[in-house]
C-alpha positions as CSV (number, residue, x, y, z in Angstrom):
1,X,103.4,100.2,68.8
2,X,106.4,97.6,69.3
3,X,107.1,98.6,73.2
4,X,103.4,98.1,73.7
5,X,103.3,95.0,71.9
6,X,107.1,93.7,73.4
7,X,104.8,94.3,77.0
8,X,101.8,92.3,75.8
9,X,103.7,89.7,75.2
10,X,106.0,89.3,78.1
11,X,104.6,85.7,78.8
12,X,105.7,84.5,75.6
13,X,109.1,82.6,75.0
14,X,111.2,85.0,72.6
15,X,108.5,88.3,72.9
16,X,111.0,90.5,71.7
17,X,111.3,88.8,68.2
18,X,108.0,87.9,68.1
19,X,106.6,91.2,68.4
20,X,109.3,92.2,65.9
21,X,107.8,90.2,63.5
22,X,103.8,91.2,64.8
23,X,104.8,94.9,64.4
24,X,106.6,94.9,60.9
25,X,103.5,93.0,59.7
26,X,101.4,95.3,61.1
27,X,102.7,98.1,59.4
28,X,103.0,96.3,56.0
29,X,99.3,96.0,56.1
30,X,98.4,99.5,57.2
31,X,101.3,100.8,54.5
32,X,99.1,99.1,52.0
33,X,96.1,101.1,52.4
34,X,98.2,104.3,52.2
35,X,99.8,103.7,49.8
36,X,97.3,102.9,47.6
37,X,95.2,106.5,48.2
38,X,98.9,108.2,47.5
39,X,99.4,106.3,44.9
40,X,95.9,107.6,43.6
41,X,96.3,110.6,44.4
42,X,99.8,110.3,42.5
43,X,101.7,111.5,46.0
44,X,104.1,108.5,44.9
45,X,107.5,109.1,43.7
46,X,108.6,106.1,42.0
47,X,112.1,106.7,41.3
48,X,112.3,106.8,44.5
49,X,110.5,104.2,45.4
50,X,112.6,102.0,43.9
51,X,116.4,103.1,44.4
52,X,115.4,103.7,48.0
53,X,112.7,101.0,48.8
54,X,114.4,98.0,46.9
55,X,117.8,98.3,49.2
56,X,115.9,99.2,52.3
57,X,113.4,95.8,51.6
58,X,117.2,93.6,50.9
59,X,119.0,95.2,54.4
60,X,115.6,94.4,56.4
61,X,115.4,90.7,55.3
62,X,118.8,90.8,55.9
63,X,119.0,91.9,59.6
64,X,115.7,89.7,60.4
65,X,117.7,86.6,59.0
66,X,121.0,87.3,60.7
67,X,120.0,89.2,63.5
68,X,116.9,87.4,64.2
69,X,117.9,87.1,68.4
70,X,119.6,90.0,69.0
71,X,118.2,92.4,71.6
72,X,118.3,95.8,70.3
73,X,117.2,98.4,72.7
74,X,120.5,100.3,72.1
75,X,119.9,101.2,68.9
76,X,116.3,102.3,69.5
77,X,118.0,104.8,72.0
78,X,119.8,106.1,69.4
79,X,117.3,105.9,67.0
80,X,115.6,107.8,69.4
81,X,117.7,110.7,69.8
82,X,117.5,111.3,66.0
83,X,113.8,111.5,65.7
84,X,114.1,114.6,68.2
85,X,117.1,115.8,66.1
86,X,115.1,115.9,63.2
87,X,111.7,117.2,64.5
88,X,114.0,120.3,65.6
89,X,115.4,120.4,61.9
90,X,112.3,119.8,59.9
91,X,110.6,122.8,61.8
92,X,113.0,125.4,60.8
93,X,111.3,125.8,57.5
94,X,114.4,128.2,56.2
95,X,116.7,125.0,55.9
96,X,114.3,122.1,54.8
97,X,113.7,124.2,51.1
98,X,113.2,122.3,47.8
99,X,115.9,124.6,47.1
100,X,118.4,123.1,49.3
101,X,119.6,119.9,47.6
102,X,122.1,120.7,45.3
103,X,123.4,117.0,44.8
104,X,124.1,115.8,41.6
105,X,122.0,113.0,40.0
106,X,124.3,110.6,40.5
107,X,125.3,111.6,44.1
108,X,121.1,111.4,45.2
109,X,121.3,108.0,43.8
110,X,123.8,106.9,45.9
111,X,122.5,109.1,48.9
112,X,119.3,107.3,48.2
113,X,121.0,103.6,47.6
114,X,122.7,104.3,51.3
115,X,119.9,105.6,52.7
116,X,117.2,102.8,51.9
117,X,120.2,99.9,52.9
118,X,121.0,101.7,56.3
119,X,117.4,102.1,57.3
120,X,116.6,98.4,56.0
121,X,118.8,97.2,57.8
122,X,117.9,98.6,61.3
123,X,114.1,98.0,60.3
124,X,115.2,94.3,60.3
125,X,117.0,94.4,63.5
126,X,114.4,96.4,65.5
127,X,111.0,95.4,64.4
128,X,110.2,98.9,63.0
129,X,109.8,99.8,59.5
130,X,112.0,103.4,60.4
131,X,110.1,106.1,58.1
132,X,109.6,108.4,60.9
133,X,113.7,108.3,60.3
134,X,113.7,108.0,56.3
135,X,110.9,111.2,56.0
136,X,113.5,113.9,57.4
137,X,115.8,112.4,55.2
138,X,113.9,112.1,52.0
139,X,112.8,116.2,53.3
140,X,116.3,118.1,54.2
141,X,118.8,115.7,52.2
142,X,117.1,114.9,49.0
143,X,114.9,117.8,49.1
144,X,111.6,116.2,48.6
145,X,108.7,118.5,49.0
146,X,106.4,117.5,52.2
147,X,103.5,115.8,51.1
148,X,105.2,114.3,48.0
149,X,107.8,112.5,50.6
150,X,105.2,111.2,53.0
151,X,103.5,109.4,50.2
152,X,106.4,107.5,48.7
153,X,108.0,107.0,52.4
154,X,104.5,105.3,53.0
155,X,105.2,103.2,49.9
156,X,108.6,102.3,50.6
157,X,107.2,101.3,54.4
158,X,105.3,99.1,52.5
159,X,108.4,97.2,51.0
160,X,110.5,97.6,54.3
161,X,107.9,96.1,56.4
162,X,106.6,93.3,54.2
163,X,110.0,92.0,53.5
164,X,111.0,92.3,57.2
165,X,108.0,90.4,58.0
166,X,108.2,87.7,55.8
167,X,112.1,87.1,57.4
168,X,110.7,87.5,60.8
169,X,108.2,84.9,60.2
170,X,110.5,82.7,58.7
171,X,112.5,83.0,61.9
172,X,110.6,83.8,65.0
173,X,106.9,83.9,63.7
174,X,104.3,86.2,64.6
175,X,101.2,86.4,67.1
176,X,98.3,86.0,64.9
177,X,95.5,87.2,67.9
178,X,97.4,90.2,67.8
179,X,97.5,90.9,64.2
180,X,94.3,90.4,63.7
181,X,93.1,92.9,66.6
182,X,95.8,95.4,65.5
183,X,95.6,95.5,61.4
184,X,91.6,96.9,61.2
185,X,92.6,99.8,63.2
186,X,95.9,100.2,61.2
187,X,94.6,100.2,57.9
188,X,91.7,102.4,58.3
189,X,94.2,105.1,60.0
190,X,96.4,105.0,57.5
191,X,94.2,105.4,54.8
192,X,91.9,108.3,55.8
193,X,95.1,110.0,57.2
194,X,96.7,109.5,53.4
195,X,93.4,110.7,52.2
196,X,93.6,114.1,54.8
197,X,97.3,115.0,53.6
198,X,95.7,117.1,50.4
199,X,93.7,119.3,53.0
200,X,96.9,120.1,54.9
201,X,99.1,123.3,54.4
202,X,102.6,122.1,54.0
203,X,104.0,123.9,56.2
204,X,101.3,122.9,58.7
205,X,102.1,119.7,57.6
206,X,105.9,120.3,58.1
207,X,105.3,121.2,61.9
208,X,103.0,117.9,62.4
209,X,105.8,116.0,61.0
210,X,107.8,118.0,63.6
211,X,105.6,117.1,66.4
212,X,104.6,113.5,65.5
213,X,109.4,113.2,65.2
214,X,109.9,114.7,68.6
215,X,107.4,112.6,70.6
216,X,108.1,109.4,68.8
217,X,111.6,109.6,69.3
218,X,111.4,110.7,73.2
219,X,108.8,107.7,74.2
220,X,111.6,105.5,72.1
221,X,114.5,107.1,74.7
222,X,112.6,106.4,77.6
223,X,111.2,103.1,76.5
224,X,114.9,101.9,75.8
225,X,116.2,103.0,79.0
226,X,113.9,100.3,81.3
């Protein structure tokens, strides 16, 4: 959505931060629907929710308060190139077991502690709330099953994207014709598609995650490179 929205508002003094702002509040809203059928559904791990959502809401205020100007197609690039690493990773279904993590309690803390910061802090910086990047993670490092880590990386896009939209606004504002037109849509989406993740076999559900990875991050390669 941000490229489109970057190009809709070419006309605009400051676009880039300004559909920053539009996007992240855009995706709080349509988080909040989510959520709230996950949540329900109890899909919501709250643990995690809170040692990864708290540090990932502080880094994006952060980065939308200092980093308000900054033009950051770079890091989308990158960004970018790790979405396709990950679709290739969460597809082999032999190493993305619940099995796999054999961290320590005290080491997933930390992994989720760095985790939430790193990705709050790039959310900030390029208008996206990132869990396309945080649900591989949540999958192959902490070894959260599938449907369980697309409910509470909804939630915690919740926090992410509200906090980074309340610094954006604070900063660079947002273009209120737009979010309105945009947050209908985005809400009804997200909730019917929370409410469709029960009728999904994981590991169908593994391979959509897959999919949905690999062509998010390619558009976001070829997007950064104009």
């Amino acid at each position: 959505r941000l490229p489109f929205l970057v190009y809709a508002l070419q006309s605009t003094t400051n676009a880039i931060g300004i559909a920053t702002g539009t996007n992240l509040a855009t995706s709080a809203m349509g988080s909040l629907a989510g959520t709230y059928c996950h949540i329900r559904e109890g899909r919501v791990n709250f643990r995690l929710l809170c040692a990864i959502g708290i540090p990932s809401g502080i880094g994006a205020l952060i980065s939308t308060l200092a980093f308000a100007r900054v033009e950051a197609y770079w890091i989308k690039s990158v960004i970018g190139i790790v979405l396709v690493y990950s679709s290739f990773q969460i597809a082999n279904a032999k190493k993305a077991t619940k099995g796999e993590n054999k961290h320590s309690s005290r080491q997933n803390l930390l992994l989720e502690i760095v985790i939430g910061t790193a990705l709050g802090l790039l959310a900030g910086t390029v208008g996206l709330a990132l869990g396309s990047i945080r649900l591989p993670a949540m999958i192959r490092v902490l070894g959260i099953e599938p449907k369980d880590a697309v409910g509470t990386n909804l939630a915690i896009n919740l926090i992410t994207a509200s906090i980074g939209a309340a610094g954006s606004i604070l900063t660079l504002g947002v273009h209120l014709p737009l979010l309105a037109s945009l947050v209908p849509a985005t809400v009804l989406g997200s909730y019917f598609g929370a409410r469709s993740v029960t009728k999904i076999d994981a590991s169908k559900l593994r391979k959509l995650i897959a999919w949905a990875l690999g062509a998010t991050g390619t558009f976001m390669i070829v997007e950064s490179l104009h």
